[in-house]
C-alpha positions in Angstrom: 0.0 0.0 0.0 0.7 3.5 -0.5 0.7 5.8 2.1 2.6 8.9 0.5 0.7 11.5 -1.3 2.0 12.3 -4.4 4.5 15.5 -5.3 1.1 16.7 -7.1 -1.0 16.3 -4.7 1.5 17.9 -2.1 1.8 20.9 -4.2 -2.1 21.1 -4.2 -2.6 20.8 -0.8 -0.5 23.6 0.0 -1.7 25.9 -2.7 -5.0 25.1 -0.8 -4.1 25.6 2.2 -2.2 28.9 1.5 -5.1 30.3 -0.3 -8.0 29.3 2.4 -5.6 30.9 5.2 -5.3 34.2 3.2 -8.4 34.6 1.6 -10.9 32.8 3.6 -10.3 32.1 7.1 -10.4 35.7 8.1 -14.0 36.4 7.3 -15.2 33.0 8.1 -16.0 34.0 11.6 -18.4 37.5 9.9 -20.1 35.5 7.6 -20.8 32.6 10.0 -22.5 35.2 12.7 -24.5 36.6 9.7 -26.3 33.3 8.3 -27.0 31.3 5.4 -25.0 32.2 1.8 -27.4 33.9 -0.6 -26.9 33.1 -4.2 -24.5 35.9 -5.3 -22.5 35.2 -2.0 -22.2 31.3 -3.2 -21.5 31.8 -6.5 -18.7 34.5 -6.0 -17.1 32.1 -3.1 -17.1 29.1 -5.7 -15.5 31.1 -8.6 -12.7 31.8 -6.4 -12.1 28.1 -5.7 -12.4 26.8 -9.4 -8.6 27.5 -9.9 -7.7 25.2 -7.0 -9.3 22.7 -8.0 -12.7 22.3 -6.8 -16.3 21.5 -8.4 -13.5 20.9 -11.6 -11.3 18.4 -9.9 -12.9 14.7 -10.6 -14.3 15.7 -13.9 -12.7 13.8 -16.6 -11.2 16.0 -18.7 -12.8 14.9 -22.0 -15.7 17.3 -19.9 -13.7 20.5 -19.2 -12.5 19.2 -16.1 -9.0 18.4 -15.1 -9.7 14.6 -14.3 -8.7 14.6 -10.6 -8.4 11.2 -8.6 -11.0 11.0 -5.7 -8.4 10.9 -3.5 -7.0 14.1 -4.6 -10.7 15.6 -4.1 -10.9 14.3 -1.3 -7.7 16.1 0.1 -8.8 19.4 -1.6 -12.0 19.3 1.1 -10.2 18.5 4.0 -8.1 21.7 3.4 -11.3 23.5 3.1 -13.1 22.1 5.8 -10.2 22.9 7.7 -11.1 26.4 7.0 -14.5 26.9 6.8 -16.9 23.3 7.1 -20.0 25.6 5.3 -18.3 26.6 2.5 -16.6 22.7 2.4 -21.0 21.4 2.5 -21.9 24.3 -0.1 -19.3 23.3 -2.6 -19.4 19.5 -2.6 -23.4 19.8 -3.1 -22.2 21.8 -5.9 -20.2 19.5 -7.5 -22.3 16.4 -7.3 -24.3 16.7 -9.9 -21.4 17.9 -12.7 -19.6 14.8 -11.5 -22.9 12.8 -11.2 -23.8 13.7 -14.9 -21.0 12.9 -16.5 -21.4 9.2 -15.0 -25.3 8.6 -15.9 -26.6 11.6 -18.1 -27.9 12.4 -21.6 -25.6 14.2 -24.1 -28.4 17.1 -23.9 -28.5 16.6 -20.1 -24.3 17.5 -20.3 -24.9 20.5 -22.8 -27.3 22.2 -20.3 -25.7 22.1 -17.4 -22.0 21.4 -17.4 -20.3 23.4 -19.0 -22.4 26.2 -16.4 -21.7 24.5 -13.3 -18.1 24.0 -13.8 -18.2 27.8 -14.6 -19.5 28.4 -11.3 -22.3 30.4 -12.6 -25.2 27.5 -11.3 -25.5 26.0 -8.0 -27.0 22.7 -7.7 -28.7 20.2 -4.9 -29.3 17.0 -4.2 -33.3 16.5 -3.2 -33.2 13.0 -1.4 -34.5 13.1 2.3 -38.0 13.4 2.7 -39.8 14.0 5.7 -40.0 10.5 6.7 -37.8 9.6 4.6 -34.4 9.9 6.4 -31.3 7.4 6.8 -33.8 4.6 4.9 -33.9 5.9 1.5 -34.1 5.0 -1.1 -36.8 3.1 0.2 -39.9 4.3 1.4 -39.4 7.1 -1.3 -42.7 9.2 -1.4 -42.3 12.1 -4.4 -44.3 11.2 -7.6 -43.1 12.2 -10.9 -45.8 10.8 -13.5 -45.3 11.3 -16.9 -48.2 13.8 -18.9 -47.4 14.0 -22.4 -44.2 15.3 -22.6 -43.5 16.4 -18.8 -43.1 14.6 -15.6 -45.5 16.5 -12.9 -44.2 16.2 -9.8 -45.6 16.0 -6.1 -44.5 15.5 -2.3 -41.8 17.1 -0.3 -37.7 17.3 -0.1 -36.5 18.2 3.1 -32.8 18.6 4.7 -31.9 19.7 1.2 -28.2 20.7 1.0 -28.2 23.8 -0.6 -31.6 24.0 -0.7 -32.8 28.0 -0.8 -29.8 28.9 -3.5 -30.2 25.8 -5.7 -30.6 26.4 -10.0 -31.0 23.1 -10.1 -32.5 20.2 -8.1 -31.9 16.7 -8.6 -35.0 15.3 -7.2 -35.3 11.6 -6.4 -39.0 10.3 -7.4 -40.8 7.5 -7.9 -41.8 7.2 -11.6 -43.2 3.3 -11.4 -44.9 2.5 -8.2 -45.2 -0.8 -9.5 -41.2 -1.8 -9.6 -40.5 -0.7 -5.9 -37.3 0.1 -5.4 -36.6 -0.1 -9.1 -39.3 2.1 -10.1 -37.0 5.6 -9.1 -35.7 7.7 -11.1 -33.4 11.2 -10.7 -35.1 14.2 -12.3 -33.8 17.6 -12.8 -35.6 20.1 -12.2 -34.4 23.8 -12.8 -36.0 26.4 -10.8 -36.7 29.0 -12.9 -38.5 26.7 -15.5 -40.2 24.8 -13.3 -40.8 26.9 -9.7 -41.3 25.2 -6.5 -41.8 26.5 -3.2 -38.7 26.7 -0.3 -38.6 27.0 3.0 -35.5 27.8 4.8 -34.1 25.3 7.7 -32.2 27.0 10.3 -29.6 24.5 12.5 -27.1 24.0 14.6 -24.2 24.0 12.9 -22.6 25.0 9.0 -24.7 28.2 9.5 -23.3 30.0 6.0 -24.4 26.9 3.9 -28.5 27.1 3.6 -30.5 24.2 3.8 -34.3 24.0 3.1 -37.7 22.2 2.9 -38.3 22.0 -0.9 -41.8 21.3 -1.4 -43.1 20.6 -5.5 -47.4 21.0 -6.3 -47.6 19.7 -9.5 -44.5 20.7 -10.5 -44.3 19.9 -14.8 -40.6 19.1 -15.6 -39.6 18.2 -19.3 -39.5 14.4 -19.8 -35.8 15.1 -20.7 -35.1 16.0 -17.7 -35.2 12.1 -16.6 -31.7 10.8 -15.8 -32.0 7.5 -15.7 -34.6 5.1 -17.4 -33.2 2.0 -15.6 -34.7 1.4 -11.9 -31.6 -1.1 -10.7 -28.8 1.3 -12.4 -30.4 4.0 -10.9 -30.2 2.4 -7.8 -26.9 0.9 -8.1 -25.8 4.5 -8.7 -27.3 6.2 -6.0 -25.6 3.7 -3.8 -22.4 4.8 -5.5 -23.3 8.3 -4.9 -24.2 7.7 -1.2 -20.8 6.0 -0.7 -18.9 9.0 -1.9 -20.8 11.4 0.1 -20.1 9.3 3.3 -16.1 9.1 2.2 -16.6 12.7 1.9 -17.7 13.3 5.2 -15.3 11.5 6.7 -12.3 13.3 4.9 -14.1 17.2 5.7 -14.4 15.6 9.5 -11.2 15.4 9.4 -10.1 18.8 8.3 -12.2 20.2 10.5 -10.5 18.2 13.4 -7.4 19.3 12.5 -7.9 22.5 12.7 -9.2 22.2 16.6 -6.2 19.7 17.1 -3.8 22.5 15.3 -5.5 25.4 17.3 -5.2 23.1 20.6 -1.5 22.6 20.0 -1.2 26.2 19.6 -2.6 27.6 22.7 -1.3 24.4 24.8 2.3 26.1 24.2 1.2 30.0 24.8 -1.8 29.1 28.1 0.7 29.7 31.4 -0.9 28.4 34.7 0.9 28.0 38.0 3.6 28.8 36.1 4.2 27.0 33.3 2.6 26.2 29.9 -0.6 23.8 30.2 1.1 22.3 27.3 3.5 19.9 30.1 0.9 19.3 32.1 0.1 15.7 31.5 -3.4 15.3 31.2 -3.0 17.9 28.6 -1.1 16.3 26.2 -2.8 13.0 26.7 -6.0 15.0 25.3 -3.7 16.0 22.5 -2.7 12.7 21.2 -6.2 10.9 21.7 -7.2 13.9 19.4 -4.2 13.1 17.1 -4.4 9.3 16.9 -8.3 9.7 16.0 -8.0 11.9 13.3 -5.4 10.2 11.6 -7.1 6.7 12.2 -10.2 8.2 10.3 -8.3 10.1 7.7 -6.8 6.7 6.6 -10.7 5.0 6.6 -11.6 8.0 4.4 -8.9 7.2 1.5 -9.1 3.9 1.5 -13.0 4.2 0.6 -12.0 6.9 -1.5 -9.4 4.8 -3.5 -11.5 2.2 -3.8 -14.0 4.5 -5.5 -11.2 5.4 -8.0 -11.0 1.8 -8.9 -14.9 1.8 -9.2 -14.7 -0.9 -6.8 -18.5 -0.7 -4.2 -17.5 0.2 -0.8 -20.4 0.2 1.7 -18.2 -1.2 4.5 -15.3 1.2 3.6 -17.4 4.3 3.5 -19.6 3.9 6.0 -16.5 2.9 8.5 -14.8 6.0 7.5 -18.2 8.2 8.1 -18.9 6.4 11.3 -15.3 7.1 13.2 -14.6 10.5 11.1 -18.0 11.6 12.1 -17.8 11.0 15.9 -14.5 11.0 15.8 -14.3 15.3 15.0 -17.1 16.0 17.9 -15.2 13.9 20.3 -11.8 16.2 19.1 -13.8 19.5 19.1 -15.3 18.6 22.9 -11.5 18.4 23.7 -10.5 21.3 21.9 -12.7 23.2 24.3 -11.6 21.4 27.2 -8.2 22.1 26.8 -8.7 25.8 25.9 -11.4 26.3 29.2 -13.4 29.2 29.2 -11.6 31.0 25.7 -13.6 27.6 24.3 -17.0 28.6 25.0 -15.8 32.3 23.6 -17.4 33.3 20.5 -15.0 35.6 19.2 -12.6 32.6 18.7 -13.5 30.1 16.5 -13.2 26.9 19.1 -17.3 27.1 20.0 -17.8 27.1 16.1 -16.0 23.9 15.6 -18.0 21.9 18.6 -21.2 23.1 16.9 -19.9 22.1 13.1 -18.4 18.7 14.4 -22.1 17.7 15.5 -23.6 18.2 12.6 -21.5 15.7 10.6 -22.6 12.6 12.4 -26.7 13.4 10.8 -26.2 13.5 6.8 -26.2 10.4 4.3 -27.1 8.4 6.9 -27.0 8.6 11.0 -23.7 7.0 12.8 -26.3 4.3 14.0 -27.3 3.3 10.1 -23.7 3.2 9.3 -23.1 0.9 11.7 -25.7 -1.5 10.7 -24.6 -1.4 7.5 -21.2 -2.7 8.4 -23.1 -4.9 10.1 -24.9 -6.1 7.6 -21.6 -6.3 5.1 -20.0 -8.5 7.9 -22.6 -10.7 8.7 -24.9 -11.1 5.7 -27.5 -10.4 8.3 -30.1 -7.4 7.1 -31.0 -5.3 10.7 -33.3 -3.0 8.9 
């Protein structure tokens, strides 16, 4: 196995990081306090990442991107969770579906929308979660799209949507044959300003500057081309793939956003003087330190190897949901630390420590609870369904 990163990706890391320390760390704390991106603000903080590498990265370059491993995307969002977990949510969403489309998409499909979201100039969501639809979807799937003519009319309700209030474009997850099940769902775009639906806003804990909403669609008429896939198991089978990215994901941002606590604990552990001498030698102290450090690097290594085994387009459940499971609770139990260790400046809200606890708890909800992952390990290990 290979555990070194590449002189590329090196080089990228650190023009990441460089740039996200000068550019974006400074204001994270403003925008945070003000609330959810609008549009404008989205779009001008994704144009400004498109030369690092992101929303671009993993699209093969015969698409106008620059045909970036996984892995290598994967690094890029830990340096920018590292900096600012929001903008890390807001900019993955966005690069789903570009990467999503060039996998399972018409040629028409790829004119409309590609060569704008890899400009920046759309922002897109995934529409999945419903609202009792949660960690068990696909199944239970409740959205109608029936076909009338030559449009799909859709009904029912999206919640949790990533992305949600600022989205161009929806990818909406319906059920087109009620009679197939689980093979009867298909992925439909739908683009706001051609076919409206109504959004409510969703206010939370945590990743404050990335909006998420309740998306709700009343006989909402969509183009029949809009229909991404007309193949209920390889729409499945690729939603599965999708899922298992997304957890990967997560686990890699987790990790960034762990790092900067651990990096921020190290900091202040050297410079915090009490009975005379830095809290840094006190022992319990650094034992904090290192449980924080052999964590994150134990999930960092779980995120990559799901990750590389998505390059190979090898399935991953176990691998992916492993890495969401310990990266997940793994940067809550780091951020709890991080406030430990810096005592009262934690709970402070002019640093960003309090910020971090509250961002570390959200990770452990989306693509599926901690608790789901871990029956689906269980399920991968035994053979055994538990739900």
């Amino acid at each position: 196995m290979e555990f070194e990163f590449s002189e590329e990706q090196k080089m990228m890391k650190k023009a990441a990081r460089d740039f996200l320390s000068r550019e974006i760390a400074p204001i994270v704390n403003e925008y945070e306090k003000r609330g959810p991106f609008s549009k404008e603000e989205a779009t001008k903080f994704t144009k400004m990442l498109l030369p690092l590498g992101y929303v671009v990265g993993p699209i093969p370059q015969e698409y106008g991107g620059l045909g970036l491993s996984l892995v290598s995307n994967g690094l890029l969002f830990e340096e920018l969770s590292y900096a600012w977990p929001s903008l890390a949510s807001m900019v993955h969403l966005t690069g789903v579906l570009p990467l999503s489309l060039t996998r399972v998409g018409t040629d028409e499909q790829r004119r409309r929308y590609l060569s704008r979201a890899l400009s920046g100039d759309i922002i897109s969501c995934a529409a999945i979660s419903e609202p009792n639809v949660g960690s068990s979807a696909p199944s239970g799937i409740q959205t109608t799209a029936i076909l009338d003519g030559n449009e799909y009319v859709i009904n029912g309700t999206k919640t949790w949507v990533t992305n949600g209030p600022i989205a161009d474009v929806a990818d909406v997850l319906c059920v087109t044959d009620k009679s197939k099940g689980s093979l009867g769902l298909s992925r439909i775009l739908v683009e706001k300003s051609q076919s409206p639906f109504a959004v409510k806003e969703i206010h939370k804990l945590g990743w404050r500057a990335n909006p998420f909403a309740e998306l709700s669609f009343a006989d909402c008429r969509v183009p029949k081309e809009n229909r991404r896939e007309f193949d209920g198991a390889t729409s499945r089978e690729r939603l599965q793939r999708d899922l298992q990215f997304g957890r990967a994901m997560l686990g890699i941002r987790a990790c960034g956003l762990a790092q900067a606590a651990i990096d921020a604990s190290i900091a202040y552990a050297k410079e915090r003087v009490q009975f005379g001498k830095p809290i840094g030698s006190f022992q319990m102290i650094q034992e904090m330190i290192v449980d924080m450090v052999i964590n994150t690097e134990s999930a960092r290594l779980l995120a990559l190897r799901a990750l590389a085994l998505l390059d190979k387009g090898v399935g991953c459940p176990k691998e992916s949901s492993m890495a969401k499971a310990l990266g997940c609770e793994m940067v809550i139990d780091v951020t709890s630390k991080a406030i430990q260790i810096h005592g009262a400046a934690g709970l402070d809200e002019e640093l960003p420590i309090e910020r971090y606890f509250r961002d570390a708890r959200v990770f452990a909800i989306p693509d599926g609870t901690t608790q789901i992952q871990k029956l689906i390990v269980g399920r991968e290990l035994l053979g055994i369904k538990a739900f």
